[in-house]
Structure formats: C-alpha cells, structure tokens
C-alpha positions in Angstrom: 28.4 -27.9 -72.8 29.0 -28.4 -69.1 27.6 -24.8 -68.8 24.3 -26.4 -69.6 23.6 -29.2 -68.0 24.6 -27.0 -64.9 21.6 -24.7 -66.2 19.1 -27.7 -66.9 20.3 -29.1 -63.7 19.1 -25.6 -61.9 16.1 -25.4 -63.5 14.8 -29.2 -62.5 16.5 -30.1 -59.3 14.4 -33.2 -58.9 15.2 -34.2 -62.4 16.5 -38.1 -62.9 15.5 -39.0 -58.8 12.3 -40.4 -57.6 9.8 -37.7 -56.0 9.9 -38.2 -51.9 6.5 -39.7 -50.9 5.5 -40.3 -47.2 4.3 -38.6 -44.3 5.7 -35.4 -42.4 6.6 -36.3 -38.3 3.8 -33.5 -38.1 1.1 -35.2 -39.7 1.9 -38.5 -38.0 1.7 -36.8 -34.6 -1.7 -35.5 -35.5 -2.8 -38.3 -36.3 -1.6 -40.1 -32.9 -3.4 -37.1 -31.4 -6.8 -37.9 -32.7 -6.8 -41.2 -31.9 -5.8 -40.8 -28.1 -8.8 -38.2 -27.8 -11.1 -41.1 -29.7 -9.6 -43.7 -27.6 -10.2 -41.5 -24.1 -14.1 -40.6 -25.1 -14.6 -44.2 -25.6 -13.0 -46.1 -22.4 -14.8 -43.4 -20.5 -18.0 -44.3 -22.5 -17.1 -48.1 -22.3 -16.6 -47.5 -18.4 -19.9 -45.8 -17.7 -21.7 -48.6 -20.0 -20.1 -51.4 -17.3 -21.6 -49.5 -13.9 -24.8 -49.0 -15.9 -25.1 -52.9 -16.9 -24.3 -53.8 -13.2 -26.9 -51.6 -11.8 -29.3 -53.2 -14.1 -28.0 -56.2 -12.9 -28.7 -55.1 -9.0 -32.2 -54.3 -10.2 -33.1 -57.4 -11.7 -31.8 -59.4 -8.1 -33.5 -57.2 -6.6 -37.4 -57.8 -8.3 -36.3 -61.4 -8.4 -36.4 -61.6 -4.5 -39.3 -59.5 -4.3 -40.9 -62.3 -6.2 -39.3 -64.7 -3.7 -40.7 -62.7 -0.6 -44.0 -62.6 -2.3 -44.3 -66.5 -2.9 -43.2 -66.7 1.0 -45.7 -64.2 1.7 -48.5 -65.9 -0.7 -47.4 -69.3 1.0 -47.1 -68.4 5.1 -49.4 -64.8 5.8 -46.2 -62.8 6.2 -43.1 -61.6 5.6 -41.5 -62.9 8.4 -40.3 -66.4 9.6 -41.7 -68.0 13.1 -38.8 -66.4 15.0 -39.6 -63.5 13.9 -36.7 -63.0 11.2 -36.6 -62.0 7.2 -36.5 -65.6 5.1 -33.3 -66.1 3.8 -33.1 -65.5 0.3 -32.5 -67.6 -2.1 -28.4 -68.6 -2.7 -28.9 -68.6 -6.6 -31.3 -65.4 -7.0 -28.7 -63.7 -7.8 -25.8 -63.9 -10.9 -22.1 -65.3 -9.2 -20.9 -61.9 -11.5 -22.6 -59.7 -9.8 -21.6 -60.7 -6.1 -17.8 -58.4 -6.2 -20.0 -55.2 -6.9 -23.7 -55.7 -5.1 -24.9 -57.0 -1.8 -28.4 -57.8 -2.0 -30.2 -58.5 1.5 -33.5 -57.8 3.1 -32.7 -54.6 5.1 -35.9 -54.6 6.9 -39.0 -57.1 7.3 -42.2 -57.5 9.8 -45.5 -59.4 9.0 -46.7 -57.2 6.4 -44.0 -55.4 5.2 -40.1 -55.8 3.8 -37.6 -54.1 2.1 -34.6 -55.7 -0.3 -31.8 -53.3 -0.9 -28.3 -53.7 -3.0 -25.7 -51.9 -1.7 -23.0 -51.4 -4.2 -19.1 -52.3 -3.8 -15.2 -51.6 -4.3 -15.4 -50.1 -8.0 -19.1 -49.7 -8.2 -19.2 -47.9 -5.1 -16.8 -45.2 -6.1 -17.9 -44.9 -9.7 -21.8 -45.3 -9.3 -22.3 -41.8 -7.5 -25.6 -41.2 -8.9 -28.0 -43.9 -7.4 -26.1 -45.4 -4.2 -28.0 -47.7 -2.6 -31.2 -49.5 -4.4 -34.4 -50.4 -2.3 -37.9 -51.8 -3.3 -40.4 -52.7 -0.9 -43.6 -55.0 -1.0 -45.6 -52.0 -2.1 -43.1 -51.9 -5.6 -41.7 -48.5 -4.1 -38.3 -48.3 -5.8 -34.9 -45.9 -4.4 -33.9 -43.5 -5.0 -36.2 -41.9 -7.2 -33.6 -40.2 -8.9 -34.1 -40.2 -12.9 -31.9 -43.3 -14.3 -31.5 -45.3 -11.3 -34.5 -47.7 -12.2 
C-alpha cells in the first residue's frame, strides 16, 4: 500500500498543496522597465511644455508694452521721452513668475520707432535653443521668424 501512494504521489506532485500564484522577478523587472521609458517620454514632454508656456509668457509682456509704448506714443508724438530716452516700462507689465527666466526692456527707441525684446535666462536660456531672443517693433514685426517662436 505504501507502493501506491508513492505512485499517486508521482503522478500529482502538487497534489494536497496550494498552487504557487504570483509574479516571476522577470515579469516584475519588465514591468519596472516600461514604466521608466513612460516616465522619461513624459518629464521630457512635461519639460518642453514648461519652456514653451514661458515663452508664451515672454510674448504676451512683450505685446503688453507695445500697447504701453503705443499709448505713450498716442499721448506725447513719439517714442521717446524729452531727454531723448525710451519711457520706462511699466513695473507690473509683466508676471513676478516670469522675471527668473525673461528680461523684457526696450532694446532700441527714437521718435518714431522702438523695439521691446525678452532675452531669456539661467534654464530658459540653455533649454530654449530654438527662438533665443524675442523682438517686436512699432510696425508689429515679430523675431525671429522662425516657425513656433510666436
């Protein structure tokens, strides 16, 4: 009798335990694998998202003190002030965020003309290769021309 239950045991070696149910190491390091490839695509899609909103942003103060140097304009028959010098723009034209990564200035004014440009900084600077600096003028002539930038 011992025989057989030596027999039965051989024929169903999982007889009287519990199956094993889990996951393999291998299956749990794939799994780690695809989400460290999701997780790169989307802080480098995240990332790109941020320097795109803050070049927005750099737009937007820009056409806001083209407004301003067209109510100065509108108000005093030039661009200029008595001495000869660009108005100063307005402290608030501009968003406190946007102060670490833009510089927005008149870069050039005379009676009838003037020219606002953002110059980007630190992290914008080194991630925002495309576009660079970003001009407009009092005729509405945006820089660079490059496909994107405005």
């Amino acid at each position: 009798m011992d025989a057989r239950r030596i027999v039965r045991h051989r024929a169903r070696p999982h007889a009287g335990r519990a199956s094993a149910q889990g996951f393999t190491l291998i299956e749990l390091m794939i799994v780690v694998a695809v989400i460290a490839v999701l997780s790169v695509i989307a802080f480098s899609s995240y990332d790109w998202a941020v320097v795109k909103s803050r070049r927005k942003e750099a737009e937007a103060c820009l056409l806001q003190g083209a407004q301003f140097m067209e109510r100065y304009y509108a108000t005093n028959l030039k661009y200029v002030t008595a001495g000869g010098a660009a108005p100063a723009l307005p402290a608030n034209m501009c968003p406190s965020d946007l102060t670490p990564f833009y510089t927005v200035a008149v870069s050039a004014a005379a009676a009838t003309t003037y020219t606002l440009q953002a110059t980007p900084l630190g992290a914008q600077l080194a991630k925002d290769t495309t576009c660079g600096n970003l001009t407009v003028n009092q005729a509405g002539a945006r820089t660079p021309a490059t496909s994107g930038c405005w």
